[in-house]
Chimera marker file (.cmm) of the C-alpha trace (Angstrom):
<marker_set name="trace">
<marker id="1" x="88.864" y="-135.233" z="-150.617" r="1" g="1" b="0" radius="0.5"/>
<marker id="2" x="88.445" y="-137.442" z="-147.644" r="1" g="1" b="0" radius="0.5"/>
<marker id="3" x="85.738" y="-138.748" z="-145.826" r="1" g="1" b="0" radius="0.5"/>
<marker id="4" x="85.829" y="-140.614" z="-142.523" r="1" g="1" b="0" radius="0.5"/>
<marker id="5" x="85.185" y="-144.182" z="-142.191" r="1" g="1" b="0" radius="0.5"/>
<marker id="6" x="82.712" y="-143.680" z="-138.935" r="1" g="1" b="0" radius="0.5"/>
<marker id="7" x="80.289" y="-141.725" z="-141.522" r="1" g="1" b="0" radius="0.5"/>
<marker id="8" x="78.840" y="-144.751" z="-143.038" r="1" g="1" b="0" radius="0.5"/>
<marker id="9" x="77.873" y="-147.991" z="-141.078" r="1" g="1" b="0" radius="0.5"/>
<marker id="10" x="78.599" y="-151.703" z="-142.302" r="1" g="1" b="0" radius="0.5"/>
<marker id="11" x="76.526" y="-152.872" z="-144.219" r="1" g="1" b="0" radius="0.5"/>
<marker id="12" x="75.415" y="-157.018" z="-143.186" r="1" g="1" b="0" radius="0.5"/>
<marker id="13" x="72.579" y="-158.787" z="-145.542" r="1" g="1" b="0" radius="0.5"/>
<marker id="14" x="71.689" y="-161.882" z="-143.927" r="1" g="1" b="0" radius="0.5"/>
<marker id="15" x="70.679" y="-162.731" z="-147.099" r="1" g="1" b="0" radius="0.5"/>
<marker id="16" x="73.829" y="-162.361" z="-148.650" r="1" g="1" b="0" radius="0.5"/>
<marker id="17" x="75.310" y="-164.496" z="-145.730" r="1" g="1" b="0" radius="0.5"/>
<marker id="18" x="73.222" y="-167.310" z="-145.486" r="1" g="1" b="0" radius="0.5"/>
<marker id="19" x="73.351" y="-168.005" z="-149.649" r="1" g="1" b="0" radius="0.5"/>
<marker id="20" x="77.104" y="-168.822" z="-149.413" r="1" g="1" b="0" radius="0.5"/>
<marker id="21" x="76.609" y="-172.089" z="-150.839" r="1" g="1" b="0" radius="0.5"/>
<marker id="22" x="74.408" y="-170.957" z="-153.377" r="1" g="1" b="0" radius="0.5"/>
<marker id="23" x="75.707" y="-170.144" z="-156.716" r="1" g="1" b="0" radius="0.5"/>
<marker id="24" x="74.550" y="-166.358" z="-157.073" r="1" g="1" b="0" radius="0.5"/>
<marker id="25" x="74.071" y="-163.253" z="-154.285" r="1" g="1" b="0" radius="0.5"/>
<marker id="26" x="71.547" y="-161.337" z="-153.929" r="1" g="1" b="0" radius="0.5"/>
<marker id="27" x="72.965" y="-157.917" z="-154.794" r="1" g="1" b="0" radius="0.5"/>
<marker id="28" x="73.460" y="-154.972" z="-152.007" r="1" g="1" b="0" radius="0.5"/>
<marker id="29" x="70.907" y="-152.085" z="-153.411" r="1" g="1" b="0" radius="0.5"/>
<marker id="30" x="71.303" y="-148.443" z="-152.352" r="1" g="1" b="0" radius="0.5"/>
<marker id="31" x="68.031" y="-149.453" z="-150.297" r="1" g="1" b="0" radius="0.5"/>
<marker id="32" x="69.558" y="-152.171" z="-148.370" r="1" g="1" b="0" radius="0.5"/>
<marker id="33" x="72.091" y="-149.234" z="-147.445" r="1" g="1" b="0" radius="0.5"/>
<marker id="34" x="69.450" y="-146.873" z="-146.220" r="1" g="1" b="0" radius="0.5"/>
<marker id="35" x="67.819" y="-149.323" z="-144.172" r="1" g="1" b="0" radius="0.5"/>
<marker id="36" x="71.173" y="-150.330" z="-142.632" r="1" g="1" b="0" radius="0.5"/>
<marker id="37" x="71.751" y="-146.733" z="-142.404" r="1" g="1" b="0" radius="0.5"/>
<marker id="38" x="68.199" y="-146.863" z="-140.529" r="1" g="1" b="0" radius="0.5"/>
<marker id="39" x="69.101" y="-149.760" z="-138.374" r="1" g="1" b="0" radius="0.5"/>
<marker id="40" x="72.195" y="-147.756" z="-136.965" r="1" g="1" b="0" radius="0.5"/>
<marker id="41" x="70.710" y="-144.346" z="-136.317" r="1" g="1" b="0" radius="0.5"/>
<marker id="42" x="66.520" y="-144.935" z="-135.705" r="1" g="1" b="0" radius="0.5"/>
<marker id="43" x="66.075" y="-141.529" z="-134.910" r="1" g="1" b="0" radius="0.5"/>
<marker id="44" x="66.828" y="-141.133" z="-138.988" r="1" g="1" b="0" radius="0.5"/>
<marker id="45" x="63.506" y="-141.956" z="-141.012" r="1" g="1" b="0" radius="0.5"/>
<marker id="46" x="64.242" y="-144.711" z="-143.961" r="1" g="1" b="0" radius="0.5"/>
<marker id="47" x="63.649" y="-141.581" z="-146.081" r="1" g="1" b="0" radius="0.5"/>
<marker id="48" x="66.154" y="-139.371" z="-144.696" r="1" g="1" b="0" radius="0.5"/>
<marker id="49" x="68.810" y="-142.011" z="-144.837" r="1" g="1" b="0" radius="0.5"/>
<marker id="50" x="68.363" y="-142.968" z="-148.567" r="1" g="1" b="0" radius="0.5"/>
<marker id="51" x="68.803" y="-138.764" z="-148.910" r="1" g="1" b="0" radius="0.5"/>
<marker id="52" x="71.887" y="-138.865" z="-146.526" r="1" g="1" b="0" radius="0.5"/>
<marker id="53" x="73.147" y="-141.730" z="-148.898" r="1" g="1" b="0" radius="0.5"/>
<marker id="54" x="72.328" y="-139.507" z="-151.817" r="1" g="1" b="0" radius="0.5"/>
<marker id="55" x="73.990" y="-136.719" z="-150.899" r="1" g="1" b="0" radius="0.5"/>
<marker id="56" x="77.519" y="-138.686" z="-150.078" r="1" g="1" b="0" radius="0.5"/>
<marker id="57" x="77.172" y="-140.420" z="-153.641" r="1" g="1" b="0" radius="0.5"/>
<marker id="58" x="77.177" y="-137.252" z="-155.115" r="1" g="1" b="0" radius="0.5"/>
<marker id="59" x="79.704" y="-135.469" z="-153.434" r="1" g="1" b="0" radius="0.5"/>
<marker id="60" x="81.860" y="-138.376" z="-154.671" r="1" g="1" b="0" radius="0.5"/>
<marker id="61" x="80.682" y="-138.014" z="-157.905" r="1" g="1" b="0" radius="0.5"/>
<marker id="62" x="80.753" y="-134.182" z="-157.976" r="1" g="1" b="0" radius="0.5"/>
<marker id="63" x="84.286" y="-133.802" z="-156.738" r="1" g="1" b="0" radius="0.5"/>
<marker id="64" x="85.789" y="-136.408" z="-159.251" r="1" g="1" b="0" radius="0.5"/>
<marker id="65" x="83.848" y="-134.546" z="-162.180" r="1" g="1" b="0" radius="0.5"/>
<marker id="66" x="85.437" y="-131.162" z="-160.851" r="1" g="1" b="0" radius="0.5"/>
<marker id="67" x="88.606" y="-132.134" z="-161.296" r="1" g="1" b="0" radius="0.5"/>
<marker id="68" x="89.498" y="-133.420" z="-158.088" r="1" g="1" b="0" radius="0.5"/>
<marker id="69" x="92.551" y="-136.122" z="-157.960" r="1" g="1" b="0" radius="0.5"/>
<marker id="70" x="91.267" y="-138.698" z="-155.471" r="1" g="1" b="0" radius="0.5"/>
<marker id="71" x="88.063" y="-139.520" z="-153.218" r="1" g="1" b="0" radius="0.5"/>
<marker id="72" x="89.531" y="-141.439" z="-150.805" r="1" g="1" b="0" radius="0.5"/>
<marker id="73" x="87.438" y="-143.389" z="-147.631" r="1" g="1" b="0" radius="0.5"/>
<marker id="74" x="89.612" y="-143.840" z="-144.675" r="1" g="1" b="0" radius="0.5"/>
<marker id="75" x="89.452" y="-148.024" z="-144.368" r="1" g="1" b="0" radius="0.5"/>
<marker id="76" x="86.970" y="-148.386" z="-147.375" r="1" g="1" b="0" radius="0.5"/>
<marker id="77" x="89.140" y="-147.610" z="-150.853" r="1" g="1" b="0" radius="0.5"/>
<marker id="78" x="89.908" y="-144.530" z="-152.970" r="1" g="1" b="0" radius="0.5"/>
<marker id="79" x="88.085" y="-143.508" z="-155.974" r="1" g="1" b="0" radius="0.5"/>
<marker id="80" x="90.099" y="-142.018" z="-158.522" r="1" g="1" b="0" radius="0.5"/>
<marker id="81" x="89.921" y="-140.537" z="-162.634" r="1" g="1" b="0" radius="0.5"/>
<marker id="82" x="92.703" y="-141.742" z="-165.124" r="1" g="1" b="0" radius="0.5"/>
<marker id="83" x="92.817" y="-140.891" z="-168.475" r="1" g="1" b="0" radius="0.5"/>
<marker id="84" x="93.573" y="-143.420" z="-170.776" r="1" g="1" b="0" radius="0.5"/>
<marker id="85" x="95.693" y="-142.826" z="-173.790" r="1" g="1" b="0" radius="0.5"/>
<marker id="86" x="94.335" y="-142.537" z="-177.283" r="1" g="1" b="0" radius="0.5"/>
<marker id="87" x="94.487" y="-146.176" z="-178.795" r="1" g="1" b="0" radius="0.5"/>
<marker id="88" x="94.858" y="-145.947" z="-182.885" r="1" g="1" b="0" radius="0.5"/>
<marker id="89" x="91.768" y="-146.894" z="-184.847" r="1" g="1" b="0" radius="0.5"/>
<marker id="90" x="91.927" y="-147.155" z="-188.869" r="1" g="1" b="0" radius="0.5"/>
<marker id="91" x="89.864" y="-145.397" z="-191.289" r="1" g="1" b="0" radius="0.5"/>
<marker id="92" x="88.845" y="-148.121" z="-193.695" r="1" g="1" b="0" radius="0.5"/>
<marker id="93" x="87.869" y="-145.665" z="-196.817" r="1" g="1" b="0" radius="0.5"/>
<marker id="94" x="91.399" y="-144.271" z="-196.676" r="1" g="1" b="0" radius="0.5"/>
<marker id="95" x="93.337" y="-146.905" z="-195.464" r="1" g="1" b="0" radius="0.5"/>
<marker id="96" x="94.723" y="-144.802" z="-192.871" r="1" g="1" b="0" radius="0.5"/>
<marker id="97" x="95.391" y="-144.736" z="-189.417" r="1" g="1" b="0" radius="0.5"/>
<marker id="98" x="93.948" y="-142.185" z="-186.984" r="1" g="1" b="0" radius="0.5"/>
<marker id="99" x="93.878" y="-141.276" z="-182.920" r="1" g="1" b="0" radius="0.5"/>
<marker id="100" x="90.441" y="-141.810" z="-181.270" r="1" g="1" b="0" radius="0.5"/>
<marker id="101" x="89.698" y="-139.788" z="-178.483" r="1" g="1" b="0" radius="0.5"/>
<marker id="102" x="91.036" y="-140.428" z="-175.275" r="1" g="1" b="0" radius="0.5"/>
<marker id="103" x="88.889" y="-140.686" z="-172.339" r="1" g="1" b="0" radius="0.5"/>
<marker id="104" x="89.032" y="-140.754" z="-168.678" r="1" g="1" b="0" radius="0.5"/>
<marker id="105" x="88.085" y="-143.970" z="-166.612" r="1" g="1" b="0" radius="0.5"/>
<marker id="106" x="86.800" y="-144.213" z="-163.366" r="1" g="1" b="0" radius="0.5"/>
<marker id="107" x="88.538" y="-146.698" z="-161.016" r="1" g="1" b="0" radius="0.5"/>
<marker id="108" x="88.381" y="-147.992" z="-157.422" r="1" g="1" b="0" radius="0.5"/>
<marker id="109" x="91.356" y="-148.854" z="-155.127" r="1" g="1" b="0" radius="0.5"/>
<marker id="110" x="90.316" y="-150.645" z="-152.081" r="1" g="1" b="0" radius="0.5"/>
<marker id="111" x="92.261" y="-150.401" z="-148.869" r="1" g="1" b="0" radius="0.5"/>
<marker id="112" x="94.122" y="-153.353" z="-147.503" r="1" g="1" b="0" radius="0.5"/>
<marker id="113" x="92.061" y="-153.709" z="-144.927" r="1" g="1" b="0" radius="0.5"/>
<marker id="114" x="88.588" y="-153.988" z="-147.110" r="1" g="1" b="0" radius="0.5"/>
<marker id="115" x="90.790" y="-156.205" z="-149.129" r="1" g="1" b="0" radius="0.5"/>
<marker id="116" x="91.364" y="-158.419" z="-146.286" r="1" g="1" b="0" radius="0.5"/>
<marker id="117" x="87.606" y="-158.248" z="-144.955" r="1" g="1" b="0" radius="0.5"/>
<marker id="118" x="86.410" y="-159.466" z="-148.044" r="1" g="1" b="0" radius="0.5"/>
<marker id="119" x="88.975" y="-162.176" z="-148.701" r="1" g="1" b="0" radius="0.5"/>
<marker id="120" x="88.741" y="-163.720" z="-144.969" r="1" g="1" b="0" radius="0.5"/>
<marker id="121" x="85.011" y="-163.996" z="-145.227" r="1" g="1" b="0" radius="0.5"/>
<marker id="122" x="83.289" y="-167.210" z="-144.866" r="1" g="1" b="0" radius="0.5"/>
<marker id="123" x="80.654" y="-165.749" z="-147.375" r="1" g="1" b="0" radius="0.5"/>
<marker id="124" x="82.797" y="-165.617" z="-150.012" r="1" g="1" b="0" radius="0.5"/>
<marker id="125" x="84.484" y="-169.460" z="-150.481" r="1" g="1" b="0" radius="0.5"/>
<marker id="126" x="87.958" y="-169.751" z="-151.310" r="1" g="1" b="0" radius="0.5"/>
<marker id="127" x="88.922" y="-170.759" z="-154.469" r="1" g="1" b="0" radius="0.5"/>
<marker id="128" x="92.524" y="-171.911" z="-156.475" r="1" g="1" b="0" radius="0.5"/>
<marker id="129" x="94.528" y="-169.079" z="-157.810" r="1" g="1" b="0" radius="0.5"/>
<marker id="130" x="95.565" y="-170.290" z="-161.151" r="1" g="1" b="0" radius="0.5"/>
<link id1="1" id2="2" r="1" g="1" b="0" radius="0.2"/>
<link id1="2" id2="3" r="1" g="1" b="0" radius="0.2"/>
<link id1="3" id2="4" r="1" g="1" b="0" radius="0.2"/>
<link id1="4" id2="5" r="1" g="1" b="0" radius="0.2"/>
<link id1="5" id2="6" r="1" g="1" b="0" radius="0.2"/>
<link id1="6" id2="7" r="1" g="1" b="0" radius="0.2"/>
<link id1="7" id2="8" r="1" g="1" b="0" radius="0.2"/>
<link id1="8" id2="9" r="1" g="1" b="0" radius="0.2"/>
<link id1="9" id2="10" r="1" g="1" b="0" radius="0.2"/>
<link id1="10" id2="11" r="1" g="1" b="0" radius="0.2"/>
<link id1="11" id2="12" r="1" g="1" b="0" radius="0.2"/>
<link id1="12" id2="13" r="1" g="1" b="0" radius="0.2"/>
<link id1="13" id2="14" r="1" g="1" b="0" radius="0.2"/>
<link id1="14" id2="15" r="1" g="1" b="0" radius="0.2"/>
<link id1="15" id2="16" r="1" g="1" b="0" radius="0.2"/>
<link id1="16" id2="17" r="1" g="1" b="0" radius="0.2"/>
<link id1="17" id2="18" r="1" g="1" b="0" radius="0.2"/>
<link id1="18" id2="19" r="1" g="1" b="0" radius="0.2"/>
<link id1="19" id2="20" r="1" g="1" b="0" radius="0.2"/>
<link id1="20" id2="21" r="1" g="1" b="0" radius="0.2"/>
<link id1="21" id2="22" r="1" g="1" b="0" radius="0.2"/>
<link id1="22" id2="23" r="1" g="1" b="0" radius="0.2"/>
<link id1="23" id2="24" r="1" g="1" b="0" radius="0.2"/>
<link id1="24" id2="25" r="1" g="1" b="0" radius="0.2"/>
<link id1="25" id2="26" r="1" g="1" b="0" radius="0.2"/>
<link id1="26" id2="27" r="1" g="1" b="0" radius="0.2"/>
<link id1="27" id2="28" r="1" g="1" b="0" radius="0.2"/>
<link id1="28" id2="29" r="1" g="1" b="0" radius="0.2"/>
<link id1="29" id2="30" r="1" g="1" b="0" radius="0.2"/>
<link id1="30" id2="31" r="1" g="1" b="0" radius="0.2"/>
<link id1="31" id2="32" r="1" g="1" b="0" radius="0.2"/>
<link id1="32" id2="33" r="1" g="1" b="0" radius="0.2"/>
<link id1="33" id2="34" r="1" g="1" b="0" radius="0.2"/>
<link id1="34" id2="35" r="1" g="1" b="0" radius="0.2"/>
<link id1="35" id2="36" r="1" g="1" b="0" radius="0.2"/>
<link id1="36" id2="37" r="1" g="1" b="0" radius="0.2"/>
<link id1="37" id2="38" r="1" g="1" b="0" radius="0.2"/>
<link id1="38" id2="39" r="1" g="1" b="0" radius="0.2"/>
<link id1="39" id2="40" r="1" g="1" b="0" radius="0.2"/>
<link id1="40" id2="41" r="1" g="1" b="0" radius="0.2"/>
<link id1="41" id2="42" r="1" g="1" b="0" radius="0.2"/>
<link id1="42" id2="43" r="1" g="1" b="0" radius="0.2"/>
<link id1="43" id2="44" r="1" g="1" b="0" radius="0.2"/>
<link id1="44" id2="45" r="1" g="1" b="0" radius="0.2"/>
<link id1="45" id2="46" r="1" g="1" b="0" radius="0.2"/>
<link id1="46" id2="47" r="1" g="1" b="0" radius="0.2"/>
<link id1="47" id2="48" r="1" g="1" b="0" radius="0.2"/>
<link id1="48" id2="49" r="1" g="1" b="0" radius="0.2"/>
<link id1="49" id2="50" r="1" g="1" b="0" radius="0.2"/>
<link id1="50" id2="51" r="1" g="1" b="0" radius="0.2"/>
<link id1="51" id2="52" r="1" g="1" b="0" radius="0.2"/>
<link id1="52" id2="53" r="1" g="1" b="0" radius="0.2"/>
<link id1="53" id2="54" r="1" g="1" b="0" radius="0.2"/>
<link id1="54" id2="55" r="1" g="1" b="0" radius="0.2"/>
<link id1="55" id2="56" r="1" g="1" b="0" radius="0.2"/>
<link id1="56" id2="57" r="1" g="1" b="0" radius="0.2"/>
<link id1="57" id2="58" r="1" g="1" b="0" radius="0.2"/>
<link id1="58" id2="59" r="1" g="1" b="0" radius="0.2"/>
<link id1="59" id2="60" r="1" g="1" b="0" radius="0.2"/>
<link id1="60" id2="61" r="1" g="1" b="0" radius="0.2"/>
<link id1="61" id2="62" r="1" g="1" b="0" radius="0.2"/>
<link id1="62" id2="63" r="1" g="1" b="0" radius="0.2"/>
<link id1="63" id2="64" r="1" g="1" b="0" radius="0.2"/>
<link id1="64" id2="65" r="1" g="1" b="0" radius="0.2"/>
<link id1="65" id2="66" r="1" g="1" b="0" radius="0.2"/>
<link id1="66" id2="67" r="1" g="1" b="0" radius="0.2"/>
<link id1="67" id2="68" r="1" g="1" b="0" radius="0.2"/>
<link id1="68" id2="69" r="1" g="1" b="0" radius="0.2"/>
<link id1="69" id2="70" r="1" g="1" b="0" radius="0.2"/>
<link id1="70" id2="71" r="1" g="1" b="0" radius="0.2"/>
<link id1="71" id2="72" r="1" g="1" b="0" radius="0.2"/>
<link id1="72" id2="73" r="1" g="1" b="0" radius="0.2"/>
<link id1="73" id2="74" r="1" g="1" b="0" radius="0.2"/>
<link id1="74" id2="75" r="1" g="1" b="0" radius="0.2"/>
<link id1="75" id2="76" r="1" g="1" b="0" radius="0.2"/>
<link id1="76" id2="77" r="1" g="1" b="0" radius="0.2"/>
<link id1="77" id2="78" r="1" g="1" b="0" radius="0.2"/>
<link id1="78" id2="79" r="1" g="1" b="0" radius="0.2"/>
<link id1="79" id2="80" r="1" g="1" b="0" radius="0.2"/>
<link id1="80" id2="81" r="1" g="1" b="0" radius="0.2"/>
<link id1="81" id2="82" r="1" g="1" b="0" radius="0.2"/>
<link id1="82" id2="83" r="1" g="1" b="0" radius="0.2"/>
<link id1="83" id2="84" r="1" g="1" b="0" radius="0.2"/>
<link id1="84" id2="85" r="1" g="1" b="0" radius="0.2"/>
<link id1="85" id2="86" r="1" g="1" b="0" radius="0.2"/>
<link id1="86" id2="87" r="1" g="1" b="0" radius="0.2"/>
<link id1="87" id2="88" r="1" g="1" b="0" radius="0.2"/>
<link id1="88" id2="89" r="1" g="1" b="0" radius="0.2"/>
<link id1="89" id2="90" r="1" g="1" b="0" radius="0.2"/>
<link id1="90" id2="91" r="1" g="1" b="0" radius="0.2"/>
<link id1="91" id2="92" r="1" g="1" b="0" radius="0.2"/>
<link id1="92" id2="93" r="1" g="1" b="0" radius="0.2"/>
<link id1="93" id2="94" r="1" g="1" b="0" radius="0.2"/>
<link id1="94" id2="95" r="1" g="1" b="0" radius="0.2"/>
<link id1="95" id2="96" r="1" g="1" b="0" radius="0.2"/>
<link id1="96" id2="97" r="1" g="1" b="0" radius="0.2"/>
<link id1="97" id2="98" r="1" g="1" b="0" radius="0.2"/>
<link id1="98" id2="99" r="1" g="1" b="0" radius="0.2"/>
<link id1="99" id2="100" r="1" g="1" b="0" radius="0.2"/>
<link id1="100" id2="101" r="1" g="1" b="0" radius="0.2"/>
<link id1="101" id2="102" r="1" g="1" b="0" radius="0.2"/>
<link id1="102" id2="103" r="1" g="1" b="0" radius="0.2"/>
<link id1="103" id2="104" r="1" g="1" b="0" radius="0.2"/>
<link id1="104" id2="105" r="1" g="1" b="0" radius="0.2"/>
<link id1="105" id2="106" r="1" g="1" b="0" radius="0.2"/>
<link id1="106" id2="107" r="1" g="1" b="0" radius="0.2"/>
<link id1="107" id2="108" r="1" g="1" b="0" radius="0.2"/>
<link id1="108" id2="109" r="1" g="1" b="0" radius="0.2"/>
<link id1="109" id2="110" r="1" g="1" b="0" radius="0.2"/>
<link id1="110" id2="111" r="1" g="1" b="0" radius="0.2"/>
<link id1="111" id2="112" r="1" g="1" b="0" radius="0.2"/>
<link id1="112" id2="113" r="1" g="1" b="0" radius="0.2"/>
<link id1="113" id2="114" r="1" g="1" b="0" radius="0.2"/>
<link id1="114" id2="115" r="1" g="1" b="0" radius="0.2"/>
<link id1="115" id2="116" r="1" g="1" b="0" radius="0.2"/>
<link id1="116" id2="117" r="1" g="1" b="0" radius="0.2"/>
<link id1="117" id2="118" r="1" g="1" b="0" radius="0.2"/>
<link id1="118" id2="119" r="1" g="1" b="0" radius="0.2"/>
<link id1="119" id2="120" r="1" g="1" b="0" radius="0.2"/>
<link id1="120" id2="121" r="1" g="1" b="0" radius="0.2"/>
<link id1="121" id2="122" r="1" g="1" b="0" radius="0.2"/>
<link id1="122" id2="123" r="1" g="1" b="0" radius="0.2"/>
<link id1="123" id2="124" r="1" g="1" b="0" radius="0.2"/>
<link id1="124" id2="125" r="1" g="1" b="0" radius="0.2"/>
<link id1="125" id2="126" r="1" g="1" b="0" radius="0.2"/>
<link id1="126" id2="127" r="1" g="1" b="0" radius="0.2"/>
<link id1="127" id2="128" r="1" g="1" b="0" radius="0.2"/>
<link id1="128" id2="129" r="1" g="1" b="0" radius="0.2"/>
<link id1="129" id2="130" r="1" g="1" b="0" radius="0.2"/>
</marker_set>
């Protein structure tokens, strides 16, 4: 499943950007989206765009739990379902060694071009690689 990138606008706190130096961010809430939402369309009430938010959550989340392979965001990342293999746990009233279940993960690839957003922004300070 793909969705276009024009469907939902960037998101700036000025908030967010003017605590760079301080130690923690305020954290981006799905209100903060529906208000930038707001501030790109105004015809759109601040209601309607926390529903249109709503409803492209979960698609995402629908589609994944149907089965489907990828989500994937045109310039934002793709959203995809692995299973993970069933790690060996031990039974300690027999001693023995038994499969656990396995289970399926959610994970998030970003494009190259988020990647490189977030990584060139002032916001975020550079620090070593070790």
């Amino acid at each position: 499943m793909c969705i276009g990138s024009g469907l939902l606008p960037s998101v700036t706190n000025s908030e967010n950007a003017s605590s760079a130096s301080e130690e923690h961010a305020r954290t981006v809430t799905r209100s903060d989206i529906a208000a930038a939402i707001n501030r790109r369309l105004p015809k759109l009430s601040q209601r309607e765009a926390g529903r249109m938010l709503d409803f492209v959550l979960q698609e995402i989340a629908s589609a994944l739990s149907q089965g489907e392979e990828y989500v994937k965001l045109h310039e934002f990342g793709t959203f995809f379902v692995r299973e993970r293999a069933a790690p060996r746990g031990r039974i300690p009233l027999a001693d023995e060694s038994a499969a656990i279940w396995r289970r399926k993960t959610l994970n998030f690839r970003p494009s190259v071009g988020l990647k490189e957003k977030v990584e060139k922004s002032p916001a975020r300070g550079r620090r070593p690689r070790l």
